[in-house]
N, C-alpha and C positions, 0 to 999 in steps of 0.2 A: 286353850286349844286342845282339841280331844287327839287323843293317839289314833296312828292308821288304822289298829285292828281294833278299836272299840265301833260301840255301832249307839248311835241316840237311841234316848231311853223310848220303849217301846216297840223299837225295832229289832229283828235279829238278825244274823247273816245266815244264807242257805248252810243248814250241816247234813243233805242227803243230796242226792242225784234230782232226787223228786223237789227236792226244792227250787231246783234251777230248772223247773219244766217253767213253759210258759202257757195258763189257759186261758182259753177263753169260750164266751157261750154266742152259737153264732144263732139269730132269732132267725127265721124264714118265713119265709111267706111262698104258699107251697100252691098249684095247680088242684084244687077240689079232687078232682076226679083222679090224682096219681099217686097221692100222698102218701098211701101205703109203698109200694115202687120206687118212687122221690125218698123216700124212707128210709129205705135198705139200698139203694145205690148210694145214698151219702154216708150210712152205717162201716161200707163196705171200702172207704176212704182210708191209708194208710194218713194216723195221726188224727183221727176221729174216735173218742175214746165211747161216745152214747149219743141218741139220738133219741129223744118223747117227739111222739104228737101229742098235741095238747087243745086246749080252746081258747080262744081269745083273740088280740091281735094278729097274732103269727101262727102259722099252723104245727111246724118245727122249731124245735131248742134244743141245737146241738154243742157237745163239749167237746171243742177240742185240746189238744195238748201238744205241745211241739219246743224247740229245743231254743231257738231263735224268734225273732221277730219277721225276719226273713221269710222266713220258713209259714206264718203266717200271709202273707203274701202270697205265697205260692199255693198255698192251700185256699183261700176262704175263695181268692178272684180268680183264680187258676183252676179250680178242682170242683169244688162245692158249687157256686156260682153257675156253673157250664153243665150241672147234672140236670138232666131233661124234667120238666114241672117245677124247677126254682123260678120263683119270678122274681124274688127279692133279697137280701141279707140286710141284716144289722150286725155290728159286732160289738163286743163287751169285753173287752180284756180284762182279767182277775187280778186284784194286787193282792189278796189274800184270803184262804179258807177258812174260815170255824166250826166246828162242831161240837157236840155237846160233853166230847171226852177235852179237849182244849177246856172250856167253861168251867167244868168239874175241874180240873187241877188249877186253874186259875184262882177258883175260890174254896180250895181245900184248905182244911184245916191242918191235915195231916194225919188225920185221924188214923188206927188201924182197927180195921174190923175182925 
């Protein structure tokens, strides 16, 4: 039986503030002609941390961040959704980030330079 404060191998428990954010990337699907506008009104969303146009499916991929699940709710159909030229969302909730400094200490040696 494992102890309460241990965590299964590969996993950790949050040890920052920032760890216990919740993200996610919401796609959109934006009005042609507003998307600049559509853009920066959803930019301009408390708990909206970035916002690309981009090409593809969806015209919008934005990230946001928020403290609950809740709080999601309230933002993606509440906030986002209702900003003039959304036609559409998807959402993607994050279970975890990587980057290439993670990678690098994952397979260091330990070397010192």
């Amino acid at each position: 039986m494992m102890a309460a404060d241990t965590a299964p191998l590969g996993w950790a428990y949050p040890n920052s503030l920032e760890d216990n954010v919740i993200t996610a990337f919401v796609l959109i699907r934006a009005a042609a002609e507003s998307i600049p506008e559509t853009a920066q009104a959803i930019a301009d969303i408390d708990g909206v941390v970035e916002v690309y146009s981009c090409a593809g499916d969806v015209d919008l991929i934005t990230m946001v961040k928020v403290a609950e699940h809740e709080d999601l709710a309230a933002l993606i159909p509440g906030k986002i959704s209702r900003v003039d030229g959304v036609l559409d969302t998807d959402t993607h909730i994050a279970f975890r980030s990587y980057s290439s400094a993670d990678t690098d200490a994952a397979f260091s040696l330990g070397a010192q330079e």
